[in-house]
C-alpha positions in Angstrom: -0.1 -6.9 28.8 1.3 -6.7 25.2 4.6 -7.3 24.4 6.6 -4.3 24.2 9.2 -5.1 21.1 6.6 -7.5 19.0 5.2 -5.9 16.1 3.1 -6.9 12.9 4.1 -6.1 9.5 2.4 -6.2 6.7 3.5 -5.3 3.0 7.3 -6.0 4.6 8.4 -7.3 0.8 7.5 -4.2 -0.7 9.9 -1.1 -1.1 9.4 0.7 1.7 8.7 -2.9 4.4 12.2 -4.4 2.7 14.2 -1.3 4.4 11.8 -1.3 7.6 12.4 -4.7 7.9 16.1 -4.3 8.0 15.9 -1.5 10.1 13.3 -3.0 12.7 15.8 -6.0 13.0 18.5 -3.5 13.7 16.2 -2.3 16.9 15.9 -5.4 18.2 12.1 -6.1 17.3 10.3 -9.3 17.2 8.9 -9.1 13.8 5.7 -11.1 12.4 5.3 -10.7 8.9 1.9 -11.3 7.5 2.3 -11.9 3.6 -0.2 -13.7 1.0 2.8 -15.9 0.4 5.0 -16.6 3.9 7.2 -19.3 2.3 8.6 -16.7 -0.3 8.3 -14.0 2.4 10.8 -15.8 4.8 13.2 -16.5 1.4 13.6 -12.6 0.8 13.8 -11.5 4.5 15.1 -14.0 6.8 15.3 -13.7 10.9 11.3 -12.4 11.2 9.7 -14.4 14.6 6.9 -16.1 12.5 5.7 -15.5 9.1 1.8 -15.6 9.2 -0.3 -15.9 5.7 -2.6 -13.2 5.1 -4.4 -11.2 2.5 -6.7 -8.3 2.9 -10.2 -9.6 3.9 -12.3 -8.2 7.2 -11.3 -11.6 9.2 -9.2 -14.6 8.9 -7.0 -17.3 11.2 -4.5 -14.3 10.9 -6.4 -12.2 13.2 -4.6 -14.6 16.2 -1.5 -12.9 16.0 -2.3 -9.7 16.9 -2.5 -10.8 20.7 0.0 -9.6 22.7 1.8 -7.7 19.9 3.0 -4.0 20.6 2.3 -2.5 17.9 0.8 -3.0 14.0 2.7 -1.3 11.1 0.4 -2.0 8.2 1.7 -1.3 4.7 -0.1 -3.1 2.3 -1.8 -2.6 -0.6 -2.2 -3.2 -4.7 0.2 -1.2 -6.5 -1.2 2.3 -7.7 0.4 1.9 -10.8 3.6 -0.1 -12.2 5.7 3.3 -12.8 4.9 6.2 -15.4 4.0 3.8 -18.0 1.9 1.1 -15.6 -1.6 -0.3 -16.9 -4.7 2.0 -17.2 -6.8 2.3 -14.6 -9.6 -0.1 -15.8 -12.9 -0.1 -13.4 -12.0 -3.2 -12.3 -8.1 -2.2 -11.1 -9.7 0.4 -9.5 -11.9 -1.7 -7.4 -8.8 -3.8 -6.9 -6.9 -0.7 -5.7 -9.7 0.4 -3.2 -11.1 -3.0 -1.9 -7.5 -4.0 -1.2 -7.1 -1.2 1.3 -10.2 -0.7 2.7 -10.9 -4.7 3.1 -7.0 -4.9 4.9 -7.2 -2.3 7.1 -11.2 -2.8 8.4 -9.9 -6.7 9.1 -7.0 -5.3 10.8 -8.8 -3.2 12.8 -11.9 -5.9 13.4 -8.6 -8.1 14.7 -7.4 -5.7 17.1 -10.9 -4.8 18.3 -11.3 -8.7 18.7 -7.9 -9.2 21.1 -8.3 -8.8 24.6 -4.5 -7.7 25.0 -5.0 -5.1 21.9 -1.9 -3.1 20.5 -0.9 0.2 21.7 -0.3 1.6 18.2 -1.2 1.5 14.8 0.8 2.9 12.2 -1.2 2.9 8.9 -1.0 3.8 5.2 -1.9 6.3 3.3 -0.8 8.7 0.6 -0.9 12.5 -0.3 -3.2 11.6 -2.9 -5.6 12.2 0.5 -5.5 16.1 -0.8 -6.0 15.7 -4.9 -4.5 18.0 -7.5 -3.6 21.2 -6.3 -1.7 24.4 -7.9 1.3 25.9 -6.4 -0.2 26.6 -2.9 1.4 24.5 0.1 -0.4 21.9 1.9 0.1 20.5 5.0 -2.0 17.9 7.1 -4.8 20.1 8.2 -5.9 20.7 4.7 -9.0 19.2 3.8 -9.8 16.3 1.1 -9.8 15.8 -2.6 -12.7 14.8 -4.6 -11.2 13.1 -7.0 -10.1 9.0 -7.2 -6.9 8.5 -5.2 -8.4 11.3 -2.8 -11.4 9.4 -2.3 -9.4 5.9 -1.9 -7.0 7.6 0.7 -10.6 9.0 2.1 -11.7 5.3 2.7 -8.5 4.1 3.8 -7.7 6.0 6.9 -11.1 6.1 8.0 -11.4 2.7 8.3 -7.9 3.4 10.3 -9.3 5.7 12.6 -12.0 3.4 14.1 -9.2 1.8 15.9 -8.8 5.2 17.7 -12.0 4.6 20.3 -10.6 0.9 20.6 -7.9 3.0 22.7 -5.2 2.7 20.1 -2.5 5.3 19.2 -3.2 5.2 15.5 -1.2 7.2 12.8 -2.2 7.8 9.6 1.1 7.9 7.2 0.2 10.0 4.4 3.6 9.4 2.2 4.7 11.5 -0.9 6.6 9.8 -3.9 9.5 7.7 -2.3 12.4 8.0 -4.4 13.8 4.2 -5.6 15.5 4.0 -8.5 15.0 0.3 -9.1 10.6 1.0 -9.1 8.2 3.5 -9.1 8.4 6.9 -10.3 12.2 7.9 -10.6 13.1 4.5 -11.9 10.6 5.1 -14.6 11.8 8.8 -15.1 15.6 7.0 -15.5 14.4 5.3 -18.5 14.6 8.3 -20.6 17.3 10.3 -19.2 19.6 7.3 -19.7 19.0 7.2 -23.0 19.7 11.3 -23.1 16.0 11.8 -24.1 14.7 13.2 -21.0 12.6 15.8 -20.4 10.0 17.5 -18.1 6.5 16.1 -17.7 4.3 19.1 -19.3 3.0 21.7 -18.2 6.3 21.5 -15.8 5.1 23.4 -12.9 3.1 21.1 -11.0 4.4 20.3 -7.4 6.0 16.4 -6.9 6.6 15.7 -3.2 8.7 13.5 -2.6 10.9 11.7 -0.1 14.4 9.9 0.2 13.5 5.8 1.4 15.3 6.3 4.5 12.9 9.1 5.7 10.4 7.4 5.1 11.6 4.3 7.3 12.7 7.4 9.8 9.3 8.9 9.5 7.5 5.3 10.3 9.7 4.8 13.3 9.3 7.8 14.5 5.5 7.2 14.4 6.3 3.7 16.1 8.0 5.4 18.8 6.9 8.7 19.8 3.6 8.5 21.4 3.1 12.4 20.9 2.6 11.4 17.1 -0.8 10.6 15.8 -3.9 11.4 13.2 -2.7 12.2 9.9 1.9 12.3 9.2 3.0 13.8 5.6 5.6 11.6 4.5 7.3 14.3 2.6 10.9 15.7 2.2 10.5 19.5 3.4 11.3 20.8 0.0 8.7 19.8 -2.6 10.2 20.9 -6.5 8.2 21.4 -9.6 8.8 18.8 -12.2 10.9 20.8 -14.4 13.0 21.3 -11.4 13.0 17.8 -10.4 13.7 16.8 -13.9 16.7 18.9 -14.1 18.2 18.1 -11.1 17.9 14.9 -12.1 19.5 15.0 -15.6 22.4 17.2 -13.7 23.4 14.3 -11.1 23.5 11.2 -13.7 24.8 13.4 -16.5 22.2 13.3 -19.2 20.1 16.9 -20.7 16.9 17.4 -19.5 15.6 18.9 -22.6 12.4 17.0 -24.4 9.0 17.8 -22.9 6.7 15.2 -22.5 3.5 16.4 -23.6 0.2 16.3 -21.5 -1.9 14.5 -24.0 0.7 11.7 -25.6 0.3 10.5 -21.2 -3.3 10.9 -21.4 -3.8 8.8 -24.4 -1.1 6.1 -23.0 -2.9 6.2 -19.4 -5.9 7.7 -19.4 -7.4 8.8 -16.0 -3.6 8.0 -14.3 -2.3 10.5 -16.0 -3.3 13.1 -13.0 -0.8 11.4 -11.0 1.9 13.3 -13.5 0.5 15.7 -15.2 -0.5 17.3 -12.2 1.2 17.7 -8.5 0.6 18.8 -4.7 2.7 21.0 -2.9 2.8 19.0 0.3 4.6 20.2 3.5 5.9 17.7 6.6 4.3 20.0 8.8 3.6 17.9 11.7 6.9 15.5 11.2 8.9 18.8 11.9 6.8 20.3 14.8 7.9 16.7 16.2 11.2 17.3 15.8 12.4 14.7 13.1 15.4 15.8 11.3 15.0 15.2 7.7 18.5 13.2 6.2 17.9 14.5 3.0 15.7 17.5 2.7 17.1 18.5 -0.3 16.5 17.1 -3.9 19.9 16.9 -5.6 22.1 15.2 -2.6 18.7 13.0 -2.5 19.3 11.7 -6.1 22.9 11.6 -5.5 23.3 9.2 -2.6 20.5 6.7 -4.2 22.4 7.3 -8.1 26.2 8.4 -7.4 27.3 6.9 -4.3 
């Protein structure tokens, strides 16, 4: 029999595991993290059970830990990009950004397969890059594949999730949107210029960006922990997607700065070549399935989004 509160972690120093971890603790769960570097793993976030070394490979000593545990909340990955203005995508990053989650989630699976008391759940990874550019029309889980890059990583990725499905494990496959953080990832790197009153939409403007407040997303992964009516494929999106010269706007309105110099297409696709899709065009992604569960959204709406992370 497993043990009901014990649950494996992985990418926990990240920004997204950071606020599970906290909020995980707050449950009362017996956390193991699993981290390439456990020493500097237990200096960030204290009070986990057992801090196991890992790193994304099909087996490994690791593999132990998984006995017994409730459930596996698997995170981790090579960053996508470092912000707007991260490193190109050079074939060998790409590689990087592929092998790291296919490798870490078939060795998580090949460990659960491999335990004789196996976890009940599985809460993986994933991203709406799953669905590729898109226009204006809205998507929602039961839409089919890209074909391009990040579609055929996320492609990849959750298949090699869903094999742990005929193991007999509840397995979820977190597709999440852009989380909002304005320390990292795409809004701190939009902040850059509207701080220094230069900002501007991202041309053409009217491509989609779904995105999502960092507590819904920890809201959205517990609710995948704990409700055993969820699983297959979870949009981690807020329920109102905006178009970047929206989004841009809003922004500029809540920290006080114009939003008034477009960014053109080509001066991104010089800079960052074939990761320039990721901004210069968008997917209108709905939580579909998160609301026919029921989860109530804490911040559905863009502007009191920005303000809670940037005002208060």
């Amino acid at each position: 029999m497993s043990n009901g509160r014990r649950i494996i972690l992985t990418g926990a120093t990240g920004l997204i595991g950071k606020q599970l971890f906290a909020a995980l603790r707050a449950r009362e769960y017996e956390l193991v993290v699993f981290s390439r570097s456990p020493d500097a793993a237990r200096a960030k976030l204290p009070g986990a059970a057992d801090y196991v070394a890992w790193s994304p490979a099909e087996s490994g000593p690791w593999a132990a830990a998984l006995e017994g545990a409730h459930a596996v909340i698997h995170l981790a990955g090579a960053p996508i990009s470092q912000g707007l203005l991260g490193v190109r995508w050079t074939s060998a990053y790409k590689q990087e950004i592929l092998g790291s989650r296919v490798l870490g989630t078939r060795g998580i699976v090949n460990a659960i397969a491999a335990a004789q008391r196996r976890p009940s759940v599985l809460v993986s990874a994933s991203a709406i890059g799953y669905y590729g550019p898109r226009d204006a029309t809205p998507v929602d889980e039961n839409t089919p594949p890209g074909r391009d890059f990040m579609a055929e990583v996320c492609v990849a990725w959750e298949r090699e999730a869903a094999v742990a499905e005929a193991l007999g494990v509840r397995v979820v496959r977190l597709r999440s949107g852009i989380v909002l953080d304005p320390g990292s990832g795409a809004l701190g790197q939009l902040l850059i210029p509207f701080r220094l009153r230069t900002g501007g939409p991202i041309m053409p403007g009217s491509q989609f960006y779904s995105w999502i407040h960092p507590a819904d997303e920890v809201g959205l992964i517990l609710l995948a922990l704990e409700d055993e009516r969820a699983r297959g494929p979870l949009n981690a999106t807020a329920p109102k997607p905006e178009t970047n010269s929206d989004f841009s706007a809003t922004l500029g309105r809540v920290i006080g700065s114009p939003s008034w110099l477009p960014v053109p297409e080509f001066s991104l696709r010089i800079a960052l070549g074939e990761m320039a899709d990721m901004v210069v065009k968008g997917q209108r992604v709905l939580p579909l399935r998160a609301q026919e569960l029921g989860y109530a959204f804490q911040f559905p709406a863009l502007e009191p989004a920005l303000r809670d992370l940037l005002v208060s």
